[in-house]
C-alpha positions in Angstrom: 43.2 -28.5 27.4 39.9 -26.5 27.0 36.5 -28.4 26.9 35.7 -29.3 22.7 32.9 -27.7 20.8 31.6 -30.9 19.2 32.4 -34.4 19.2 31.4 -36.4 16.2 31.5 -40.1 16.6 31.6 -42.3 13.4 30.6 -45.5 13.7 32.9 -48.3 12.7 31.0 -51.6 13.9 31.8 -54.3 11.8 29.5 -58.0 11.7 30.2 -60.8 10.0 29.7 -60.9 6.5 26.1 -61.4 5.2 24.4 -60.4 8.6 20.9 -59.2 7.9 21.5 -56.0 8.9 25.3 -55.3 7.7 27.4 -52.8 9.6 28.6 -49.4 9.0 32.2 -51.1 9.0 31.6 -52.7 5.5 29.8 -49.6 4.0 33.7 -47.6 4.3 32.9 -46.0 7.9 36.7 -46.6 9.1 38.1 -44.4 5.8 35.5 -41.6 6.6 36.7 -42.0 10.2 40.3 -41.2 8.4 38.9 -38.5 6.8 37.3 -36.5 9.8 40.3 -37.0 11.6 42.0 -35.2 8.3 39.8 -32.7 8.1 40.4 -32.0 11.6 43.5 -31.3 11.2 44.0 -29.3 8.2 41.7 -27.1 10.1 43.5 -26.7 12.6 40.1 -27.8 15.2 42.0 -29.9 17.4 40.9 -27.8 20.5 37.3 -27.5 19.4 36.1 -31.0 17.9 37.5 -34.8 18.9 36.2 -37.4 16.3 35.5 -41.1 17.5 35.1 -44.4 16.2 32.2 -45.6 17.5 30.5 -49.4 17.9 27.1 -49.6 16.8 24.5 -46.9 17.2 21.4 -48.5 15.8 20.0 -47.9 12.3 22.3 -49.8 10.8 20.3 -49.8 6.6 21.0 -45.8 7.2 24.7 -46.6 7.6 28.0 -44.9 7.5 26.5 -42.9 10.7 27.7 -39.9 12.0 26.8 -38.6 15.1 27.6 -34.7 16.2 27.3 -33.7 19.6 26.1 -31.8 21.4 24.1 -31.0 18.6 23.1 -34.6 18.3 22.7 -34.4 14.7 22.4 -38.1 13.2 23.8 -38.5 10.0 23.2 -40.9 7.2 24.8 -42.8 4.7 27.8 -40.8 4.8 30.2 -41.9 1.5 32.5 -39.9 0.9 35.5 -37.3 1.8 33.1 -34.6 0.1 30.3 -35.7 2.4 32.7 -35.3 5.4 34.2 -31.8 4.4 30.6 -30.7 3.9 29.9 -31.1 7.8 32.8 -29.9 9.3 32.9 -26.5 7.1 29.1 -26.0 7.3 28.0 -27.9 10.9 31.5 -27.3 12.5 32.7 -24.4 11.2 29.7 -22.5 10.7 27.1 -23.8 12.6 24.6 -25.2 10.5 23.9 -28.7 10.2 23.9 -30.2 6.5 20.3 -30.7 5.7 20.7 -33.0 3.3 22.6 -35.4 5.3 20.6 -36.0 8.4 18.3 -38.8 9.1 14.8 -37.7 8.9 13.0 -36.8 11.9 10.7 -39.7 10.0 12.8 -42.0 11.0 12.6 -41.8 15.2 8.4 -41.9 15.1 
């Protein structure tokens, strides 16, 4: 098996209900995980990208996060099958992250 392009890790973590900071898990993360893994798929990537669930990765209020390496694009609030066909035709596929999508340099100082 050849060395992947990009991994993207989604992260799935799940806290108890009514933590402060709530969790990716409850914001639909493991259905977009389903979805990249989809996507995948009926793109035939499977020797180019793995997709991960992940545990948390940190800014959890900006969640469902998805990460894509080696890029290391961060992106945010990530809702929907749309969302997740958007970055593997136009980050994946063609190489350009999804603008709209990432976190905001902002947001790391």
């Amino acid at each position: 098996m050849a060395k992947p392009k990009y991994h993207v890790l989604v992260c799935t973590n799940n806290r108890p209900p009514g933590h402060p900071r709530g969790s990716c898990g409850e914001k639909g993360s493991n259905q977009l995980l389903t979805h990249f893994m989809s996507e995948v798929e009926k793109n035939n990537l499977f020797a180019e990208v793995i997709v991960t669930g992940s545990t948390c990765v940190g800014p959890c209020p900006l969640g469902p996060v998805v990460i894509v390496y080696p890029d290391g694009t961060w992106y945010q609030k990530i809702t929907s099958a749309e969302d997740v066909e958007v970055i593997v035709k136009e980050h994946i596929q063609n190489g350009k992250p999804v603008d709209r999508l990432k976190v905001p340099d902002a947001v790391w100082g």
